[in-house]
LUMVOLUM-987952 format. One record per residue (C-alpha): residue in one letter; chain; x, y, z. Coordinates in pm, 1 decimal, padded with zeros to 6 digits. Layout:
BEGIN
SITE   res   chain       east      north         up
SITE     A       A          X          Y          Z
...
//
This chain:
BEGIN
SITE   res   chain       east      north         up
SITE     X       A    12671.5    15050.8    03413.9
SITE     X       A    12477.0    15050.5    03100.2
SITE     X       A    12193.2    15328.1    03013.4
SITE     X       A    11979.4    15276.3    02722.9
SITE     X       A    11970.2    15091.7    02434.5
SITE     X       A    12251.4    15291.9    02136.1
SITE     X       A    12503.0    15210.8    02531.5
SITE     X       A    12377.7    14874.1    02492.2
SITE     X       A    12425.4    14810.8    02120.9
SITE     X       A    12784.2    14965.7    02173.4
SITE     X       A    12863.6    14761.0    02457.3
SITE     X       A    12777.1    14440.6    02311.7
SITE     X       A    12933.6    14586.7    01930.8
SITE     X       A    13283.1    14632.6    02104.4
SITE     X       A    13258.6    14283.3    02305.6
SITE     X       A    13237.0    14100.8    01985.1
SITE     X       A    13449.3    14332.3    01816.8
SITE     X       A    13753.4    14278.7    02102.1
SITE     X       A    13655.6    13861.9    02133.0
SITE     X       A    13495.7    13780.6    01784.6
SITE     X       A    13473.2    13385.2    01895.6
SITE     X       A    13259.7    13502.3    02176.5
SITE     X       A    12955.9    13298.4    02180.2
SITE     X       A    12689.6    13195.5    02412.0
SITE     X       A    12469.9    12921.4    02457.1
SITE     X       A    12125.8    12918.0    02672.0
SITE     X       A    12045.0    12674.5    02880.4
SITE     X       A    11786.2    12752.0    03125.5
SITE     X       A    11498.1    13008.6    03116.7
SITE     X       A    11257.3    13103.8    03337.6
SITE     X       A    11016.1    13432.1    03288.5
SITE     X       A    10735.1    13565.5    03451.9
SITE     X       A    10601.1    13941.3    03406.8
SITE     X       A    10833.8    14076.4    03637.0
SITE     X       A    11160.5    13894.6    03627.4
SITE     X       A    11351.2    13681.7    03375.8
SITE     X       A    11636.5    13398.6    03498.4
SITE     X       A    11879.5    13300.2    03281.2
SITE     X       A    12181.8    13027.8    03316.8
SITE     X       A    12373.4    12996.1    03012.5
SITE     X       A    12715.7    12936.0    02896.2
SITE     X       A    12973.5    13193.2    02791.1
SITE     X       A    13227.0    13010.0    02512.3
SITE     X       A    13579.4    13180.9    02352.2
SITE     X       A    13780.8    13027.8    02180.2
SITE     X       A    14131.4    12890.6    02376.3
SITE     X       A    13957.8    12960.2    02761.8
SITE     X       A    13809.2    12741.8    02963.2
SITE     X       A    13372.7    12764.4    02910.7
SITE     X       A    13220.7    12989.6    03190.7
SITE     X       A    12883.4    12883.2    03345.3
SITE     X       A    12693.2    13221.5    03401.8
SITE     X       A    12355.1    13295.2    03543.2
SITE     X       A    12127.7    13659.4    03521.6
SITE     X       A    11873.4    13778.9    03626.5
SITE     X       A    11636.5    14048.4    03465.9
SITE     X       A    11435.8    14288.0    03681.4
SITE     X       A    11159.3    14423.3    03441.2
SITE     X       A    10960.9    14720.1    03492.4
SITE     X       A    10656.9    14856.4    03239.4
SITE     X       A    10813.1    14571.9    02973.7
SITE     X       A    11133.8    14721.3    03002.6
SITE     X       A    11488.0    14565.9    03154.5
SITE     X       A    11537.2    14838.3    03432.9
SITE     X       A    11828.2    14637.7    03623.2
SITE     X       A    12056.2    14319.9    03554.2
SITE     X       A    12241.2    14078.5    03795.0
SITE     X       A    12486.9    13862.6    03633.3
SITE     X       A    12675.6    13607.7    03820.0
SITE     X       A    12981.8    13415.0    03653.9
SITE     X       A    13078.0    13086.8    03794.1
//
């Protein structure tokens, strides 16, 4: 689990530190006030691309919990 956003920052900072081809490309977005769902594609170098979706529970204009699914 990740609390806050300097856990955040760090969590993504060593991800791209540990797979620096990591990349990730959007390709579906829907938002409303409450929730935000996401389907993009997850691309490293060598592996096979990875078709994730997400979805953003927000709360008071803040991400309060994440579901991510990898397919």
């Amino acid at each position: 689990m990740v609390q806050g956003k300097p856990a955040l920052y760090d969590w993504w900072e060593s991800a791209f530190e540990t797979i620096p081809s990591l990349h990730y490309r959007v390709t579906s977005l829907t938002a409303d006030a409450n929730r935000v769902f996401m389907e993009y594609v997850r691309t490293v170098e060598n592996e096979q691309d990875m078709l994730v979706a997400e979805v953003l529970e927000i709360k008071d204009g803040k991400i309060v919990f994440s579901r991510v699914y990898h397919g």
